[in-house]
C-alpha positions as CSV (number, residue, x, y, z in Angstrom):
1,X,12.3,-13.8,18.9
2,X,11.3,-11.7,16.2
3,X,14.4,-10.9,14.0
4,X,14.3,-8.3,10.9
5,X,15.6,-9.9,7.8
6,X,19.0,-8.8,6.0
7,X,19.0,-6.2,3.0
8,X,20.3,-8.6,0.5
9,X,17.6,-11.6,1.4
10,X,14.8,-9.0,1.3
11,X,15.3,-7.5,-1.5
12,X,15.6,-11.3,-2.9
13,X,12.3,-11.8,-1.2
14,X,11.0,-8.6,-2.7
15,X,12.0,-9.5,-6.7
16,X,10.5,-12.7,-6.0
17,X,6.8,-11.6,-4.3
18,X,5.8,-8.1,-6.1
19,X,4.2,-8.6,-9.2
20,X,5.3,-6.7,-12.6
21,X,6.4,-3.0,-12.8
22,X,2.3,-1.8,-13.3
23,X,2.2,-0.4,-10.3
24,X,1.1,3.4,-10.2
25,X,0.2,5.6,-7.5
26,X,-2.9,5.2,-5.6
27,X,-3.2,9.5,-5.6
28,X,-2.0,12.3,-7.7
29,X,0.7,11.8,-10.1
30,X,3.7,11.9,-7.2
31,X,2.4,13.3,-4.6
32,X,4.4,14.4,-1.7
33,X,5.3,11.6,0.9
34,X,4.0,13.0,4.3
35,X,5.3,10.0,6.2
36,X,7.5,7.7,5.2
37,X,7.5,4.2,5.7
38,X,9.5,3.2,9.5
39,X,8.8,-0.5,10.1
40,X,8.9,-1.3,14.1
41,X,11.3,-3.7,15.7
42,X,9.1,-5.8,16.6
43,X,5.2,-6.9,15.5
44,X,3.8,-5.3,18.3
45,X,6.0,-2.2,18.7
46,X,5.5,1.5,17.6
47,X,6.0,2.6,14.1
48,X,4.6,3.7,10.9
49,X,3.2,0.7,8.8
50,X,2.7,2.5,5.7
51,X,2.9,5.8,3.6
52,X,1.2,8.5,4.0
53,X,0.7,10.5,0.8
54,X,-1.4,14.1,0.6
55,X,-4.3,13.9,-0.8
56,X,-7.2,16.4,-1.0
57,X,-10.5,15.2,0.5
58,X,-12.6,14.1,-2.7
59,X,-9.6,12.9,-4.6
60,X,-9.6,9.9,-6.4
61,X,-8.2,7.0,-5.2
62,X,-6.7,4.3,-7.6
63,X,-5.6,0.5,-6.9
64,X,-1.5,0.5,-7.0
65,X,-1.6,-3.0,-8.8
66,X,-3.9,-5.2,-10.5
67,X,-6.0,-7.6,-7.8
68,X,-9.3,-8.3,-6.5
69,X,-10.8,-6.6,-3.7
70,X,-10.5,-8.7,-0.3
71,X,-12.3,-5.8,2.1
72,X,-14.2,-2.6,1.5
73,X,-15.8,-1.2,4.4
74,X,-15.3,0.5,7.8
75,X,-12.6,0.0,10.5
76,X,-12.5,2.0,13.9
77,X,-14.9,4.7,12.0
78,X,-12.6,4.9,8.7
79,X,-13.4,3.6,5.4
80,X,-11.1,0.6,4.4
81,X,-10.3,-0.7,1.3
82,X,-7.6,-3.9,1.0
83,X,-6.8,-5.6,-2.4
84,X,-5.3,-9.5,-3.0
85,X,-2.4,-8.6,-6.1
86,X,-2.8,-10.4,-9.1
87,X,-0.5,-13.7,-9.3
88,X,1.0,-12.9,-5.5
89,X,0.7,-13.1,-2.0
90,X,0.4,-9.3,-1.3
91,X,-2.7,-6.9,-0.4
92,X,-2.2,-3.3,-0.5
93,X,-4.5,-1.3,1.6
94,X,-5.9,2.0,1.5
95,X,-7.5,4.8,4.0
96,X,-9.4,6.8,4.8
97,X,-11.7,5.9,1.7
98,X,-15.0,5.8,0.6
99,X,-15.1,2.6,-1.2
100,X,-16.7,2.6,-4.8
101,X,-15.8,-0.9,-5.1
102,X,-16.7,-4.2,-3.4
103,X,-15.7,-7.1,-2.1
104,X,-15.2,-9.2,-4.5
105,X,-14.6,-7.3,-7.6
106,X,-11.6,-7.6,-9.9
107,X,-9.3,-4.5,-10.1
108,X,-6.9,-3.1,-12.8
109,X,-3.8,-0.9,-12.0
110,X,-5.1,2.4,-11.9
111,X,-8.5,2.0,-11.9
112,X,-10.8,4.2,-9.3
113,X,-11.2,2.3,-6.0
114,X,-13.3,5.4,-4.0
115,X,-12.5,8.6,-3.3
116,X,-10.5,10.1,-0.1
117,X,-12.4,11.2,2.8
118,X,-12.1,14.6,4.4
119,X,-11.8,12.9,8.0
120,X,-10.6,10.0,9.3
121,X,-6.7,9.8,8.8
122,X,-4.7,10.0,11.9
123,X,-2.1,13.2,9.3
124,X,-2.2,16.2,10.8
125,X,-4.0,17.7,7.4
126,X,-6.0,14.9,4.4
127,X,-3.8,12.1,3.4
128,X,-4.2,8.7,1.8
129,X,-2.8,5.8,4.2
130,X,-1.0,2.9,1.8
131,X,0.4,0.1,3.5
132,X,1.4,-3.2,2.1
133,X,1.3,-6.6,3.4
134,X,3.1,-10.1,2.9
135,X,0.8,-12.0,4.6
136,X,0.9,-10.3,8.2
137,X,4.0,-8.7,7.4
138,X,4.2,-5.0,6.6
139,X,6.4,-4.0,3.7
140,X,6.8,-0.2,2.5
141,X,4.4,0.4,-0.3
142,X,6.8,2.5,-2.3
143,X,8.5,-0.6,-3.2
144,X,5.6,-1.6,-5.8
145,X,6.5,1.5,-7.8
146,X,10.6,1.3,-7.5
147,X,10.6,-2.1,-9.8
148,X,12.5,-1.9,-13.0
149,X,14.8,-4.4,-14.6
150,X,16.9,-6.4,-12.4
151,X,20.4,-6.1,-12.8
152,X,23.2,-7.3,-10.5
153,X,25.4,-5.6,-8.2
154,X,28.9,-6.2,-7.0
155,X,29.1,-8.1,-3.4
């Protein structure tokens, strides 16, 4: 049985898993969400398991956080790109992209990874694909740029 955890205990698991607030955004400055994150119900069900965010074909596309690359190459005809974060279990990925990185090679926040290519995406017009990963779980990307002090809030 595949059970979604609670909001407190993920955000718990959250705090404890994404590194330091220097994430930035792989694209643009903020650009416009196309399609938002929607995590399935189950592993193998329907849904979105990432962020779509417009992006011009050409434009440059940056790592989120600091890692090392773990894949840059083709899937199903797209160019791929995946990164290990720095000091944590998590890989961001990124598509469709031409890779100007390689396997291998260590990565600051911000730093160019490839550029975005004009076909490819499964968006009705150019977008970059970001997903996120614990492991083989999918988390929403837009959580590595939300981090800020922690504070507590009542029960």
């Amino acid at each position: 049985m595949y059970a979604l955890p609670t909001l407190p205990s993920l955000f718990l698991l959250l705090s404890l898993l994404l590194p330091p607030p220097t994430a930035t955004w792989p694209v643009g400055t903020h650009p416009p969400v196309l399609r938002p994150w929607n995590p399935p119900p189950t592993p193998y069900a329907p849904g979105h398991r990432g962020v779509d965010l417009a992006a011009p074909p050409g434009a440059p596309v940056r790592a989120a956080a600091p890692g090392r690359v773990s894949y840059a190459g083709r899937v199903a005809g797209r160019g791929v790109i995946s990164v290990q974060l720095t000091g944590t279990t998590l890989r961001t990925t990124y598509e469709p992209v031409r890779a100007l990185v390689k396997k291998g090679d260590e990565v600051a926040a911000g730093q160019t990874l490839g550029v975005v290519e004009p076909t490819g995406s499964h968006c009705t017009t150019t977008c970059l694909h970001w997903g996120l990963l614990n492991g083989r779980t999918y988390l929403n990307p837009l959580t590595l740029l939300r981090r800020g002090p922690s504070r507590l809030l009542p029960p």
